[in-house]
C-alpha positions as CSV (number, residue, x, y, z in Angstrom):
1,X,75.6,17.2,71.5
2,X,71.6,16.2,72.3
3,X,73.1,15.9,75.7
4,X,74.6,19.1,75.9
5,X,71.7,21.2,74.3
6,X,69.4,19.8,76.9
7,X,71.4,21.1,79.5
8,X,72.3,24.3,78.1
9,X,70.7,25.5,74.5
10,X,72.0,29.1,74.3
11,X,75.6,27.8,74.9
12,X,75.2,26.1,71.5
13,X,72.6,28.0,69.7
14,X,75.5,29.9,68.0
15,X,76.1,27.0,66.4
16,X,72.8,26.2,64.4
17,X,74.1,26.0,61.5
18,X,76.9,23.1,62.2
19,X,73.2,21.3,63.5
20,X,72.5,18.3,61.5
21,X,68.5,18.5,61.0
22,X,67.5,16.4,63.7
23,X,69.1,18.7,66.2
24,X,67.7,21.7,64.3
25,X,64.1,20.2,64.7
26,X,65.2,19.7,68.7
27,X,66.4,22.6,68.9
28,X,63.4,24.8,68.2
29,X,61.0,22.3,70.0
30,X,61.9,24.1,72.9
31,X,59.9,27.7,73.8
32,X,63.3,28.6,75.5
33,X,66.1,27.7,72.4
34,X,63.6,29.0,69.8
35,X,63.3,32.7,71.5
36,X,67.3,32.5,71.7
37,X,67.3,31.6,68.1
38,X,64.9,34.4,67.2
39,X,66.9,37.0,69.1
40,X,70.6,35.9,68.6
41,X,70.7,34.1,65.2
42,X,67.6,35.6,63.3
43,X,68.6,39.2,64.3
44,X,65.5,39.9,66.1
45,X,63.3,39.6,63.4
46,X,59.5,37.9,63.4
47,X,60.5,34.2,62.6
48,X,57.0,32.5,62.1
49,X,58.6,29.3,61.2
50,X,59.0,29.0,65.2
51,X,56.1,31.2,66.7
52,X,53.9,28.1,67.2
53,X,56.5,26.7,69.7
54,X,57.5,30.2,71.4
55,X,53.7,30.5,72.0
56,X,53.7,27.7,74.7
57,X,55.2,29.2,77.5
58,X,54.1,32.5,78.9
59,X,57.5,33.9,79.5
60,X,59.0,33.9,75.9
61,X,56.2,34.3,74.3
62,X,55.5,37.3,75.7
63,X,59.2,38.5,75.3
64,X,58.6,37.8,71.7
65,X,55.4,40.1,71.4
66,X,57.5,43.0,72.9
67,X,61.1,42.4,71.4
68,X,60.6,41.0,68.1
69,X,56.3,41.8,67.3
70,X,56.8,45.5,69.0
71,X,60.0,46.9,67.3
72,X,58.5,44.9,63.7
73,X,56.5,47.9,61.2
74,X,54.3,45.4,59.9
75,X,53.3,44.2,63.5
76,X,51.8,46.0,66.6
77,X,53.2,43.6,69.4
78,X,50.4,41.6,68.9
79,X,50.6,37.4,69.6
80,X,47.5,36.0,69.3
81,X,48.7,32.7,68.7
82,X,50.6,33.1,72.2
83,X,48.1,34.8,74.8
84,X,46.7,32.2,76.1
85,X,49.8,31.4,77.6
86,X,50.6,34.7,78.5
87,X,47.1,34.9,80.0
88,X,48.4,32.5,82.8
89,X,51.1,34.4,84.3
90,X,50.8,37.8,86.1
91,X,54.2,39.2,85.4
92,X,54.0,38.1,81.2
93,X,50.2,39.6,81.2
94,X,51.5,42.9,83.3
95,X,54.2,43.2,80.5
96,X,52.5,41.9,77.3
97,X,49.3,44.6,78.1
98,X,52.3,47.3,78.7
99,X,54.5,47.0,76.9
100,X,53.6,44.9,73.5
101,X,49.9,46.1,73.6
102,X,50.7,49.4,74.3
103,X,49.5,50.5,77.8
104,X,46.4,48.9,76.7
105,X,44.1,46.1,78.4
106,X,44.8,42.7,78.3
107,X,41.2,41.0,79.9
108,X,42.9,37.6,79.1
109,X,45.2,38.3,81.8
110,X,43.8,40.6,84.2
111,X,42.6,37.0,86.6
112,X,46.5,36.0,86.8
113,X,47.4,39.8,87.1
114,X,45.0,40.2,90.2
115,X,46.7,37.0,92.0
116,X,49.7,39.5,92.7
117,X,49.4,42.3,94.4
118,X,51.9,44.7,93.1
119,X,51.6,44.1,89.5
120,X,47.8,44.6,90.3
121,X,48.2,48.1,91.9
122,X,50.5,48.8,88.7
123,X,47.8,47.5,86.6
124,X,45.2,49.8,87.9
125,X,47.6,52.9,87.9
126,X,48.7,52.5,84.6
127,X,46.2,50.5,82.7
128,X,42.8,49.9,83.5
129,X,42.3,53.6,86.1
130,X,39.1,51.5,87.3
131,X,38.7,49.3,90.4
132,X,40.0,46.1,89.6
133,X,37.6,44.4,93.1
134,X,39.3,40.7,92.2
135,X,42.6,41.7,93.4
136,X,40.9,44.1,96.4
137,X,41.2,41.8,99.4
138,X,45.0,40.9,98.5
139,X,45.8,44.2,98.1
140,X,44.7,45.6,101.6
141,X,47.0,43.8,103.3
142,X,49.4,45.0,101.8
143,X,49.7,49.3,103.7
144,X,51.6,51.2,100.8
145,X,49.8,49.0,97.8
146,X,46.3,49.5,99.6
147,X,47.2,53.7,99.5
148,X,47.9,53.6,96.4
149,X,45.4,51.8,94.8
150,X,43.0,54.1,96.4
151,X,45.0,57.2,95.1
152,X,44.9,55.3,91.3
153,X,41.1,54.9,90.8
154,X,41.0,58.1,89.1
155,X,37.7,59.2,89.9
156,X,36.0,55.7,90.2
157,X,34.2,54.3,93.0
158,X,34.8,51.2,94.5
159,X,31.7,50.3,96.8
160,X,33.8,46.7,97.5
161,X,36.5,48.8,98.3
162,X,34.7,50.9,100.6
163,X,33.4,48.2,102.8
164,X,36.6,47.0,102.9
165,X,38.5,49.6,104.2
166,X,35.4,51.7,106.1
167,X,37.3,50.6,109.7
168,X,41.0,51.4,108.1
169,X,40.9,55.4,108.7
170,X,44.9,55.2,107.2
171,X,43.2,54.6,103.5
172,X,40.0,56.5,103.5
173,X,42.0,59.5,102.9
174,X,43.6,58.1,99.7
175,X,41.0,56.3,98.7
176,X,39.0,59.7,98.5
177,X,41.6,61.3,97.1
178,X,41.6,58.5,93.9
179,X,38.0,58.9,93.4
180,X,38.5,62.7,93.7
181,X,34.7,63.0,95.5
182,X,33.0,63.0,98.9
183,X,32.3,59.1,100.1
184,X,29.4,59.2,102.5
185,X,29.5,55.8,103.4
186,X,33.3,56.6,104.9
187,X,32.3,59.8,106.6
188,X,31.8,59.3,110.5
């Protein structure tokens, strides 16, 4: 059965309890098998027995903060234990500061969140409303993401921003528009 959960935990994680403890201890050594556990066997409810292990991988442990931490009353969506995992990958950073924060910031994660274009456009818009200059130089070459990251600055200048698109006439306009004031240094 070792075999078998190695290939495939969450075909046989609905049998735990036939486990002897061995397999039990294998089991939940794995981020992956423990978040199934959580979720299918432990009814969705904070299991701290396994956080420690969930915590290691950026993917589940971020799932956990939002599915099992978020929905908790004793818990805001809070894992400490596992952001600095989280803090490594863009898309579990975009979602842990969304979703199990709370449309709050996640500074942890905003250097893997500015390595990806998109989720750093969404970041701005719905998170941080400020210029976020780390992700700036990926995110002009990209047309629609470089229009609407001007358009969500909500009122806040950019000078790195400007100089980058001061020869771009395409983005001035929604770039002025975001910052909702005349730019000077953009007029001809």
């Amino acid at each position: 059965i070792k075999t078998a959960l190695r290939l495939s935990p969450e075909l046989f994680i609905y049998n735990y309890d036939l486990l002897s403890e061995e397999q039990r201890s294998w089991l939940t050594s794995s981020p992956k098998s423990a978040y199934l556990y959580v979720m299918e066997i432990h009814n969705e409810q904070r299991f701290p027995e396994v956080e420690h292990i969930i915590a290691q991988d950026a993917k589940y442990a971020s799932q956990y903060a939002i599915n099992v931490l978020g929905r908790s009353i004793s818990s805001s969506g809070k894992f400490p234990e596992g952001e600095a995992a989280i803090a490594t990958d863009a898309t579990a950073s975009y979602n842990y500061a969304y979703f199990a924060l709370g449309i709050k910031r996640f500074p942890a994660g905003e250097s893997a969140i500015s390595e990806d274009p998109t989720l750093a456009v969404q970041y701005v818009e719905n998170i941080l409303h400020r210029p976020m200059p780390e992700a700036e130089s990926e995110i002009l070459e990209i047309e629609h993401l470089a229009k609407r990251y001007g358009e969500a600055l909500m009122g806040n200048a950019s000078p790195s921003w400007e100089q980058l698109i001061k020869d771009k006439t395409y983005l001035i306009i929604p770039y002025v528009r975001g910052v909702k004031k005349r730019v000077p240094a953009l007029e001809p």
